[in-house]
Backbone as JSON Lines, residues from 0, in Angstrom:
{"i":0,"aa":"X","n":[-33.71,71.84,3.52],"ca":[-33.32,72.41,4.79],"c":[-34.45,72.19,5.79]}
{"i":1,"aa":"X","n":[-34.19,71.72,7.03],"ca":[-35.2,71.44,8.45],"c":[-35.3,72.92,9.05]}
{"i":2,"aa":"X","n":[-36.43,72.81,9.47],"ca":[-36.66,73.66,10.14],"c":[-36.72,73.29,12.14]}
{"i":3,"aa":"X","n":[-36.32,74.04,12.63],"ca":[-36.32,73.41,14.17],"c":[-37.7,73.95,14.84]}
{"i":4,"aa":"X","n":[-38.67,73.38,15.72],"ca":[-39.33,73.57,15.96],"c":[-39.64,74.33,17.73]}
{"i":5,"aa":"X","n":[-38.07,74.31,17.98],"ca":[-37.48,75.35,19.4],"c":[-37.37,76.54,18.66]}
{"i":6,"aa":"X","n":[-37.2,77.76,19.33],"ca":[-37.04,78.99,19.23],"c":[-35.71,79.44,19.86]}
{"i":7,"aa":"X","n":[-34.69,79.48,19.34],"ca":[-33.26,79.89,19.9],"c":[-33.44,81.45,21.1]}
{"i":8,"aa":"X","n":[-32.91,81.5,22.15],"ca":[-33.15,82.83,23.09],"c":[-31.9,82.28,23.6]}
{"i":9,"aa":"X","n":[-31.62,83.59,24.05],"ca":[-30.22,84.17,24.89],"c":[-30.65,85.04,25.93]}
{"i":10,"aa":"X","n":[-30.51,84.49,27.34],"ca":[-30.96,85.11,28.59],"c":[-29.57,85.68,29.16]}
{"i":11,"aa":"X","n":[-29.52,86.39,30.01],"ca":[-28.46,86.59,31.32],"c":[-28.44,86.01,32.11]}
{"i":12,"aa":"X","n":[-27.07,85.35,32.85],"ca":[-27.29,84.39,34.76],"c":[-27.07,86.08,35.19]}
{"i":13,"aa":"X","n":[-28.35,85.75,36.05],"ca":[-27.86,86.45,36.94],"c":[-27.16,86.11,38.34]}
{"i":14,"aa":"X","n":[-26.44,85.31,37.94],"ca":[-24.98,85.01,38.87],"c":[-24.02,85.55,38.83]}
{"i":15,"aa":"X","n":[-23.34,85.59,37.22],"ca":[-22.6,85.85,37.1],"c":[-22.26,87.01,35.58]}
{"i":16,"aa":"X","n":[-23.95,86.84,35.2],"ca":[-23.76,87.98,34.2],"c":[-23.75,87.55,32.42]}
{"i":17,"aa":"X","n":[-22.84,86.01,32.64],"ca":[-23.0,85.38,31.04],"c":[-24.31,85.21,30.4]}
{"i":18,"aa":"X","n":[-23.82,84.78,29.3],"ca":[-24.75,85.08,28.38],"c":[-25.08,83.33,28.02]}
{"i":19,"aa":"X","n":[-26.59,83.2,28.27],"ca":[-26.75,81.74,28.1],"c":[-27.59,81.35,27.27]}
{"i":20,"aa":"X","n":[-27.3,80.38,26.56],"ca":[-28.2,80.35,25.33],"c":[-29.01,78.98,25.27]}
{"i":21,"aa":"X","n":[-29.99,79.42,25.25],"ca":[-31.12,77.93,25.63],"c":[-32.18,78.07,24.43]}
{"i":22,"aa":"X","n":[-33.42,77.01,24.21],"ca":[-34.45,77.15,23.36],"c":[-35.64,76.51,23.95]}
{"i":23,"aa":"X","n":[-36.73,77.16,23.47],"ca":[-38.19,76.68,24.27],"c":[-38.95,76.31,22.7]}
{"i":24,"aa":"X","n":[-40.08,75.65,23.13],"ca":[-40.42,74.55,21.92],"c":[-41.47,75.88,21.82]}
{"i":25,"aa":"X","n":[-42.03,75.6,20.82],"ca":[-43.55,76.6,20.24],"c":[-44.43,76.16,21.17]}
{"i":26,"aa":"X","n":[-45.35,77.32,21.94],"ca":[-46.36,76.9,22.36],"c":[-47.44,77.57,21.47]}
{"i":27,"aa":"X","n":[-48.42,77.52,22.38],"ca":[-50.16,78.38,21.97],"c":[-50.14,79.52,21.98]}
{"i":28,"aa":"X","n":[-49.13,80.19,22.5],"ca":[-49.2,81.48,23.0],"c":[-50.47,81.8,23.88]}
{"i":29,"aa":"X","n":[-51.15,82.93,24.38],"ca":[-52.17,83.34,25.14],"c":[-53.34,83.24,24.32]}
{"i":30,"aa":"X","n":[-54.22,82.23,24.34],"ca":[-55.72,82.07,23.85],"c":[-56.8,81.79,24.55]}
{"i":31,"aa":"X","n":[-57.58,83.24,24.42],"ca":[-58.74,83.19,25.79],"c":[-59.43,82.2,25.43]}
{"i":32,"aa":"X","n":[-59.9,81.79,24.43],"ca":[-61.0,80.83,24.56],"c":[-60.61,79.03,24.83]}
{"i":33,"aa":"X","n":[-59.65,79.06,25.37],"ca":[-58.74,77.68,25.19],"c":[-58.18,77.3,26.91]}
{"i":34,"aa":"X","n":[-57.81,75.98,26.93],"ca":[-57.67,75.59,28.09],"c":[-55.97,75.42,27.97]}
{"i":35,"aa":"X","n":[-55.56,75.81,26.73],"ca":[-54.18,75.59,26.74],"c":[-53.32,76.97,27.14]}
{"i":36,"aa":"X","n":[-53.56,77.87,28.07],"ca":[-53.05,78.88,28.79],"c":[-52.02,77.97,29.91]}
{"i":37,"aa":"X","n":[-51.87,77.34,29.96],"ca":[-51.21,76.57,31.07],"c":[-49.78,77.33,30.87]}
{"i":38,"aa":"X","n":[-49.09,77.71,31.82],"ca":[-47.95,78.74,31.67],"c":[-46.71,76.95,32.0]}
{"i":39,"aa":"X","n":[-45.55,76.91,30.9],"ca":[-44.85,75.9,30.94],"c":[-43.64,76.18,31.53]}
{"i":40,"aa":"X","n":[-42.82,75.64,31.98],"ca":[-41.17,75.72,32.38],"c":[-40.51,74.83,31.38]}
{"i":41,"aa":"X","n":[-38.82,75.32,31.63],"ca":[-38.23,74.94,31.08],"c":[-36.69,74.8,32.16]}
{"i":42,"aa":"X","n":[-35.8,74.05,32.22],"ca":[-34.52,74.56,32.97],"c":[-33.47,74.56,32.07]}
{"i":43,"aa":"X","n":[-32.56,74.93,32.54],"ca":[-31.08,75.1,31.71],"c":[-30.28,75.14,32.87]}
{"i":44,"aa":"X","n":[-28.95,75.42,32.84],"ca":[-27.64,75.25,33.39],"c":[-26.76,76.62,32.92]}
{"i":45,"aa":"X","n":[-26.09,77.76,33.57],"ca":[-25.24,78.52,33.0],"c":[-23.66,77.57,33.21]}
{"i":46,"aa":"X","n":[-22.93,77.82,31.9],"ca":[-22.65,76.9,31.38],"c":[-20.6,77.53,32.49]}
{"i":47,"aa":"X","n":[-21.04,78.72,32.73],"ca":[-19.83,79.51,33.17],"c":[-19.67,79.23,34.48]}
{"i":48,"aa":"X","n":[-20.87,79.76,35.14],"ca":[-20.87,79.2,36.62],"c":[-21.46,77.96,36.98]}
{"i":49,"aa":"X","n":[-22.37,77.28,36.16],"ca":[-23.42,76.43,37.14],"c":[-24.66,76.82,37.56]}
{"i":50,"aa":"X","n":[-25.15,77.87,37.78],"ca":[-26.01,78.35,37.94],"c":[-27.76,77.92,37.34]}
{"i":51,"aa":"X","n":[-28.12,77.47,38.03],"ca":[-29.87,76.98,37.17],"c":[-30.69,77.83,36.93]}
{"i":52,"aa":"X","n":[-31.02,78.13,36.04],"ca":[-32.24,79.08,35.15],"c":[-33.11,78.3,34.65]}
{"i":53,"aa":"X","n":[-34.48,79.33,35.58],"ca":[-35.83,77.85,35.08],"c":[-36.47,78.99,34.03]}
{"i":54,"aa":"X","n":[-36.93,78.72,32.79],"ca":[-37.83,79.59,32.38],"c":[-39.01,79.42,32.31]}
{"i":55,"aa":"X","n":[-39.96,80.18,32.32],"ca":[-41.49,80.18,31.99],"c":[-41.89,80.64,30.46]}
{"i":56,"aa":"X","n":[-42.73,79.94,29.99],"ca":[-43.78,81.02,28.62],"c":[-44.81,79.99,28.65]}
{"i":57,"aa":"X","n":[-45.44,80.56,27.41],"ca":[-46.94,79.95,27.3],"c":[-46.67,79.45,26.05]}
């Protein structure tokens, strides 16, 4: 069995309220001593309305 190296999440549009289901890859998470704090995006599409959802994490 594979393992996927995205993290499955389910956000809200706030357009219209659905429920949208997108995935963000593994980062570093928050490490003070590191230059890899760089905060990343991601976009998606709500799939009901259209609506664009950008996300952020680290």
């Amino acid at each position: 069995m594979s393992k996927s190296n995205r993290g499955a999440m389910d956000i809200g549009c706030p357009a219209c309220d659905a429920t949208v289901n997108t995935s963000v890859p593994p980062g570093p998470g928050i490490v003070e001593e590191s230059d890899s704090n760089r905060l990343r995006g991601s976009e998606t599409v709500c799939r009901s309305c259209g609506h664009e959802l950008e996300l952020y994490y680290y």
